[in-house]
C-alpha positions in Angstrom: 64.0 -17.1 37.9 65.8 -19.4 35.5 65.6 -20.8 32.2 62.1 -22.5 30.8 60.8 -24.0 27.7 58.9 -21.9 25.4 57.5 -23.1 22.4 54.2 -23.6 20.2 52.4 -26.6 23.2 54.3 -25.2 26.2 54.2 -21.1 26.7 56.4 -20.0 29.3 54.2 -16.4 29.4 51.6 -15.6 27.5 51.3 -11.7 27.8 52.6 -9.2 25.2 55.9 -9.5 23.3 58.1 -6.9 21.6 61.3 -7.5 19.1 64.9 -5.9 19.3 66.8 -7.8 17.0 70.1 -5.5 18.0 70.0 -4.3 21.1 67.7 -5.8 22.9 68.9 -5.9 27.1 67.6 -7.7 29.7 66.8 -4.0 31.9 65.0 -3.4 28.3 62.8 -6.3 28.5 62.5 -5.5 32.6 61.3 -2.1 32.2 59.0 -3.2 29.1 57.1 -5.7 31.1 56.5 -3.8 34.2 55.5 -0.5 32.5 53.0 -2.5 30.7 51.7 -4.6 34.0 53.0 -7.8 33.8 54.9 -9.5 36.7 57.2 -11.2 34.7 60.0 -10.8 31.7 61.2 -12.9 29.6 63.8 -12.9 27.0 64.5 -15.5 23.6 66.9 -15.9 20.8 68.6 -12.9 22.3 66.6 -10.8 21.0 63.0 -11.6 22.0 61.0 -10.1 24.9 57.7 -11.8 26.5 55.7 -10.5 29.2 53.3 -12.6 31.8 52.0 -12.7 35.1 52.4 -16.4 35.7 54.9 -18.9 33.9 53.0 -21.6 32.2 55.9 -24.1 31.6 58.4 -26.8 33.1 62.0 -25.4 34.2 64.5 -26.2 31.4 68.3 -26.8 31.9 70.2 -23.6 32.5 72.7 -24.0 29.8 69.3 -24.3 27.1 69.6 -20.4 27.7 73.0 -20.2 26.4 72.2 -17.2 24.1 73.4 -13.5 24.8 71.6 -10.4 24.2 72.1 -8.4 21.3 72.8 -5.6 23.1 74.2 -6.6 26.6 76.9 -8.8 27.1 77.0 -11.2 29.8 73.1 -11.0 30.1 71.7 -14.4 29.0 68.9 -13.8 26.6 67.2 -17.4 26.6 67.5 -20.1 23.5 65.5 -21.5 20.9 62.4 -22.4 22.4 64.1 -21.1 25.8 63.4 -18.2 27.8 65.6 -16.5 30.7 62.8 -15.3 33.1 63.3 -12.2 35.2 60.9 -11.2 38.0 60.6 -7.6 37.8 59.6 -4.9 40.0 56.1 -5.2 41.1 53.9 -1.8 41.8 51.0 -0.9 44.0 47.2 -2.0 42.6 46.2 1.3 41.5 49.4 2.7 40.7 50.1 0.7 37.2 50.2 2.0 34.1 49.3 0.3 31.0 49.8 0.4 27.5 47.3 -0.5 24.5 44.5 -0.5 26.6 41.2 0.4 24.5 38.0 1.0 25.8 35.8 -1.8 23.3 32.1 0.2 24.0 29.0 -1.3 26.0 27.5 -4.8 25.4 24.4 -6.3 26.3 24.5 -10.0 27.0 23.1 -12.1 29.0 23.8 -13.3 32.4 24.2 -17.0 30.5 27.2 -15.6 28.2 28.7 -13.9 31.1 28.2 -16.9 33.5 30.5 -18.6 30.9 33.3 -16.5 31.4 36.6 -18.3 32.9 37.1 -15.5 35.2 34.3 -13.7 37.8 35.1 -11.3 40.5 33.1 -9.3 42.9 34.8 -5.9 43.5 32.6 -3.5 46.0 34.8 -0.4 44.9 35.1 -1.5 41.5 36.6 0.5 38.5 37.9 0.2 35.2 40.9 0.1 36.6 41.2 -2.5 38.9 39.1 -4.9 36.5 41.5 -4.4 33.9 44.5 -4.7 36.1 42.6 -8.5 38.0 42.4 -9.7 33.5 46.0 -8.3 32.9 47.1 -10.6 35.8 45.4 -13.5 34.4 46.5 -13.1 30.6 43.0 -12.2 29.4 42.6 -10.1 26.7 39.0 -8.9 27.7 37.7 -6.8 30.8 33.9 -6.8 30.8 32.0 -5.2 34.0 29.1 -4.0 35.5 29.5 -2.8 39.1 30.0 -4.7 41.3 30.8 -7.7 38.8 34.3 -8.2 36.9 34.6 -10.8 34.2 37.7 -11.5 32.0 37.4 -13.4 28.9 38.9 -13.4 25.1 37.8 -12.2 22.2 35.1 -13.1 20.1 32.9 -12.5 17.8 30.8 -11.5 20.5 32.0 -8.0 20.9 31.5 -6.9 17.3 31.9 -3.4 17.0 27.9 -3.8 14.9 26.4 -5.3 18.4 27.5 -2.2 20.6 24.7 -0.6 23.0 24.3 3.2 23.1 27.2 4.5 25.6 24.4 5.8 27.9 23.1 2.3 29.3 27.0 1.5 30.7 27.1 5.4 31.9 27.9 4.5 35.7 29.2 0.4 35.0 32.6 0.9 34.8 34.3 4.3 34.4 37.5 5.1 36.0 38.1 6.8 39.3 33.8 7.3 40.3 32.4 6.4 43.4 31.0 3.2 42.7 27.6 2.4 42.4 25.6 -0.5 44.8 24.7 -3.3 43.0 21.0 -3.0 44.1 20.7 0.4 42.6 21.7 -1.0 38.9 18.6 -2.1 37.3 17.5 -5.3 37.4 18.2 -7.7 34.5 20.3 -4.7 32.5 22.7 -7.3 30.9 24.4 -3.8 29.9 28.4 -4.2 30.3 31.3 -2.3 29.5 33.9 -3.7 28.2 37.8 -2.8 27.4 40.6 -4.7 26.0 43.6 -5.2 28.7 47.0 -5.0 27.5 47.5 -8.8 26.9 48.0 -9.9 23.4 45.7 -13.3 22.4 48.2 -15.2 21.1 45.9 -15.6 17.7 47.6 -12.6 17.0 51.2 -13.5 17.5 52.4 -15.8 15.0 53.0 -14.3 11.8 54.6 -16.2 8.6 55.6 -15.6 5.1 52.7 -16.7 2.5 52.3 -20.9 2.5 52.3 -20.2 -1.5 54.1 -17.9 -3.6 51.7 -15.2 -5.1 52.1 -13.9 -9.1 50.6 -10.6 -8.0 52.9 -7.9 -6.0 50.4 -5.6 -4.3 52.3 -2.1 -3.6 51.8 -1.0 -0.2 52.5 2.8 -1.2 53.2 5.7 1.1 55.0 9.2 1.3 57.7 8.8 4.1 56.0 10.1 7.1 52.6 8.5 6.6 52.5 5.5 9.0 53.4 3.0 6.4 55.5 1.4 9.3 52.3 1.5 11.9 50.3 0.0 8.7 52.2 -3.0 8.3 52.2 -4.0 11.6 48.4 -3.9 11.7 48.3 -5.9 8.6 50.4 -8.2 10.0 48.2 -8.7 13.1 45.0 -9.2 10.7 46.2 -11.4 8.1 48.9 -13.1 10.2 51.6 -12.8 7.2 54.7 -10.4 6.9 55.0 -7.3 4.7 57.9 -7.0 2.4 59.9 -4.1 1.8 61.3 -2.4 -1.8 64.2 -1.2 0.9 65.7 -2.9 3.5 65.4 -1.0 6.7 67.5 -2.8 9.8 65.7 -1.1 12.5 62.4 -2.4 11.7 64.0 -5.8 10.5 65.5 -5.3 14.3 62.0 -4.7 15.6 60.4 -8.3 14.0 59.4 -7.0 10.2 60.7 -10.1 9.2 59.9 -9.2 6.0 62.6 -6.4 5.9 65.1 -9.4 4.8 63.1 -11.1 1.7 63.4 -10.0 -1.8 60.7 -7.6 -2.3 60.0 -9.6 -5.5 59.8 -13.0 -4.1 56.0 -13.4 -3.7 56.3 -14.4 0.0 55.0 -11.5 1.2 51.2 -10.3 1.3 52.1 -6.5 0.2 54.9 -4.5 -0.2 56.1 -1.3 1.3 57.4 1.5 -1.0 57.9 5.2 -1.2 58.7 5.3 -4.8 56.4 7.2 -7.0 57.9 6.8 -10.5 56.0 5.8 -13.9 58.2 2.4 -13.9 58.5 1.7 -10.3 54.4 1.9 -9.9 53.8 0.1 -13.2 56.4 -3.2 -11.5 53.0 -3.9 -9.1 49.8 -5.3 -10.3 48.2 -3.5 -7.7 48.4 -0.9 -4.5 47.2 0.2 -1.4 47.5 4.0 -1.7 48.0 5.1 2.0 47.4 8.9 2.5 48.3 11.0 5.7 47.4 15.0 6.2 51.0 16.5 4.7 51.6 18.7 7.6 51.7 15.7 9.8 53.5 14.2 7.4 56.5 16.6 7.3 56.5 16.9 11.3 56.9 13.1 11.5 59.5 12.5 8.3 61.5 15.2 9.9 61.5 13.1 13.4 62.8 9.9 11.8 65.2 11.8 9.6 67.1 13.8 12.6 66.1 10.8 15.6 65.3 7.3 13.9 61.9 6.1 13.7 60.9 6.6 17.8 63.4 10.0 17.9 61.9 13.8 18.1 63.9 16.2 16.1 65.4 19.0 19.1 64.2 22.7 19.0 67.7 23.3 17.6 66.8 21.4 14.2 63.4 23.0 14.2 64.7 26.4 14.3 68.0 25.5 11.8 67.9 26.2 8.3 67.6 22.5 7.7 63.7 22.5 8.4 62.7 25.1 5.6 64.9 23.3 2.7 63.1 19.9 4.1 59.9 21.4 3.5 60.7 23.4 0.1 61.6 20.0 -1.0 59.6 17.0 0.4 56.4 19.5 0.4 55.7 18.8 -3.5 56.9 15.3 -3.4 53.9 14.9 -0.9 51.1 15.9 -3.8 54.0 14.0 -6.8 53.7 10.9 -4.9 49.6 10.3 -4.6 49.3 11.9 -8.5 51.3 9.8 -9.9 49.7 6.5 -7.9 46.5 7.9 -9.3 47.7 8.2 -12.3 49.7 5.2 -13.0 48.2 2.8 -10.7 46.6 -0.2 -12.1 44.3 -1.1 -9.0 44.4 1.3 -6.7 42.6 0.6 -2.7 43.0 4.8 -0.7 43.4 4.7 2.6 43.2 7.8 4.8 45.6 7.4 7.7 43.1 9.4 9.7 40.6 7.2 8.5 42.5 4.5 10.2 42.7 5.9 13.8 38.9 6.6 13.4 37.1 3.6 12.5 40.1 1.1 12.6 38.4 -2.2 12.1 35.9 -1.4 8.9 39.5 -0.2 7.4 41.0 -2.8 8.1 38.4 -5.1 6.6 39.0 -3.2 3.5 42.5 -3.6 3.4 42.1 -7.2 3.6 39.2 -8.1 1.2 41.9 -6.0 -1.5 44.5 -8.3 -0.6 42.3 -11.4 -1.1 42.7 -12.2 2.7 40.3 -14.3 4.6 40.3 -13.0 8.7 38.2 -13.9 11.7 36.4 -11.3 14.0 38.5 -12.6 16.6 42.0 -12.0 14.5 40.4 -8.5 13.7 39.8 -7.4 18.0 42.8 -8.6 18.5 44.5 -6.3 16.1 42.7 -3.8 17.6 43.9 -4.4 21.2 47.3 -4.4 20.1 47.4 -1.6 17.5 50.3 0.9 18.4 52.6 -2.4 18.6 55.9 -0.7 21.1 57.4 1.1 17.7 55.2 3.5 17.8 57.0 7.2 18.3 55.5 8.2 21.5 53.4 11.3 22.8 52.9 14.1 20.5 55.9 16.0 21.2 56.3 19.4 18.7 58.2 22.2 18.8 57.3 24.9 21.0 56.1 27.0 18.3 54.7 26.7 14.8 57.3 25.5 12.1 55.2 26.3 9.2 55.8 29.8 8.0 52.6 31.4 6.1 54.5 30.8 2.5 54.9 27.2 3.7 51.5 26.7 4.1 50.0 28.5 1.2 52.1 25.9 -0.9 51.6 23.0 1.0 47.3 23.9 1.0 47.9 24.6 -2.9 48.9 20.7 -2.7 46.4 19.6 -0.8 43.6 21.0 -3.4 45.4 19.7 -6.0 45.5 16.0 -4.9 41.9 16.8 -3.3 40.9 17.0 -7.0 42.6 14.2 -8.2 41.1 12.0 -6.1 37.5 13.1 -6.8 39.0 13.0 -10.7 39.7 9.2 -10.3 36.0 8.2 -8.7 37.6 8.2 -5.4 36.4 10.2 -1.7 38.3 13.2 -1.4 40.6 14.2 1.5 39.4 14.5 4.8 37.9 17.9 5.9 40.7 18.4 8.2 43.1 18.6 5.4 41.5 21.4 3.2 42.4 24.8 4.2 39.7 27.4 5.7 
């Protein structure tokens, strides 16, 4: 389509975005966009990809999008403040998929509030589906409906997860793929809507940046490898709006915008740290930690993915099966139960989080996490986190091996562990593990 201007007053698209500081393509970019429902791709700085479904900004000279991608050459990639727009393949209404879209739970409001919202469409066959699909082509982050209404707005304080209505009053407003119901059948004056988060990302949540001042305290946030210390960071980084550091440096997710990967871990530019460590010295170098905890078992299967296939890679049934998998185990199994004890142990001030916790009740967590790090954040900042949670680094589907990797002496040992840190916890004032942990 050609190259436009793209900057803080003049937004070219204003969908979702992912990173690929290395090999980012412009078929890459293509596919992106239209798997997530967006008409239109956009690439920056070579390396940057935007989705939209309408461009927003004047035309720019073509040679502003000088820049080639990181992974394709030939293929210009945009500029600074430039993007090369594609227009990619459309598909049917009805026929597309989309990703991070979260049903937000049923609202009442009244027909005032709704009447305020910039977008209102009568659909006779509405669904879920098609509302969502009408705010994704708008670049709203909010579907609210109530057959045979659709409204699209952003997010606000409004939808507070503390204001939802009992699931049973939105029972026949909006659910996918039912016949749908005549508007003069819905009772009168209901104000009951459902509501569900569209793939677009409010561009609240966008713009990250180191801390405006340099902090004297280095909060540790402290994982076993295979905990979702990766997915954690990018949710603080939606909430706060800062970048996580890193005691490593790890170019894939510095490649995927963890900007953070680059600074000194030390520098005090950062909001918290990421770290796997778990000795006396290397705990006792923070002032304080976030102490992020995931069910082992999960834990092993997902270390030994990003050990044999990178950080979005599933180990083959050949690795599962090799004698590779039972030394992994023998070895990373008691560094699993090492690595809280000696957090508990040594930790000066210590916040636990449960990584199951997390995919249950994701936004109280996530108002822990940032009253520990002394972060002020806005209900809005906190639904858009929320719409955007599994970021596009996310290793997808659940993919295992065809049969179960954990012999019985494996798991006798790894449950052992999982009493003994169970104990620990309780030891320290702290809740224990979840019940799904503890063995039966």
């Amino acid at each position: 389509m050609g190259c436009f201007l793209h900057n803080a007053s003049d937004r070219a698209l204003g969908g979702t975005m992912l990173y690929d500081l290395r090999k980012m393509t412009s078929s890459l970019c293509q596919d992106t966009c239209s798997e997530s429902g967006y008409q239109f791709a956009g690439l920056e700085y070579g390396a940057e990809c935007h989705c939209g479904n309408r461009i927003s900004s004047p035309q720019a000279p073509e040679e502003d999008c000088s820049l080639v991608c990181r992974g394709e050459r030939g293929s210009p990639c945009g500029g600074v403040g430039r993007l090369s727009i594609y227009k990619v393949e459309e598909q049917l209404p009805g026929h597309r998929k989309f990703r991070n879209v979260h049903q937000r739970g049923c609202f009442k409001l009244t027909n005032g509030t709704v009447g305020a919202f910039p977008i209102h469409s009568v659909q006779p066959n509405l669904t879920a589906q098609s509302c969502i699909e009408t705010c994704t082509d708008k670049e709203l982050p909010l579907a609210v409906l109530k057959r045979p209404h659709c409204f699209c707005t952003w997010t606000s304080s409004l939808f507070d997860i503390n204001q939802q209505s009992d699931e049973q009053w939105c029972a026949d407003g909006g659910a996918p793929n039912r016949t749908a119901t005549p508007a003069s059948t819905a009772p009168p004056e209901s104000g009951h809507y459902l509501v569900y988060h569209t793939p677009v990302l409010d561009s609240r949540c966008k713009e990250r940046m180191f801390l405006p001042q340099r902090s004297s305290s280095l909060v540790a946030l402290s994982s076993f490898p295979g905990a979702g210390n990766t997915w954690v960071r990018h949710l603080i980084e939606l909430v706060t709006g800062y970048y996580t550091g890193s005691f490593y440096f790890d170019g894939s997710l510095y490649n995927r915008g963890f900007k953070g990967e680059k600074d000194y871990w030390k520098s005090g530019r950062s909001v918290c740290v990421k770290t796997h460590e778990s000795g006396q010295k290397e705990i006792e170098m923070f002032d304080s930690a976030i102490l992020l905890i995931r069910n082992p078992y999960r834990s092993l299967i997902a270390e030994f993915n990003r050990k044999c296939a990178g950080h979005l890679g599933h180990a083959t049934e050949a690795q599962w099966d090799s004698k590779e998998w039972p030394e992994f185990v023998s070895s990373y199994a008691p560094w699993w139960a090492s690595h809280a004890l000696s957090w508990l142990k040594f930790g000066q001030r210590l916040l636990v989080v449960h990584y199951e916790e997390l995919q249950r009740a994701l936004l109280p967590q996530l108002r822990l996490v940032a009253a520990f790090l002394n972060v002020s954040i806005t209900e809005e900042r906190l639904l858009c986190a929320q719409s955007n949670q599994d970021g596009h680094f996310k290793r997808p589907g659940a993919q295992r091996p065809s049969f179960d990797p954990f012999t019985p002496d494996m798991r006798r040992m790894i449950d052992s562990f999982i009493l003994t840190v169970d104990q620990a916890l309780q030891s320290r004032n702290f809740s224990g593990l979840p019940q799904e942990y503890l063995p039966r």
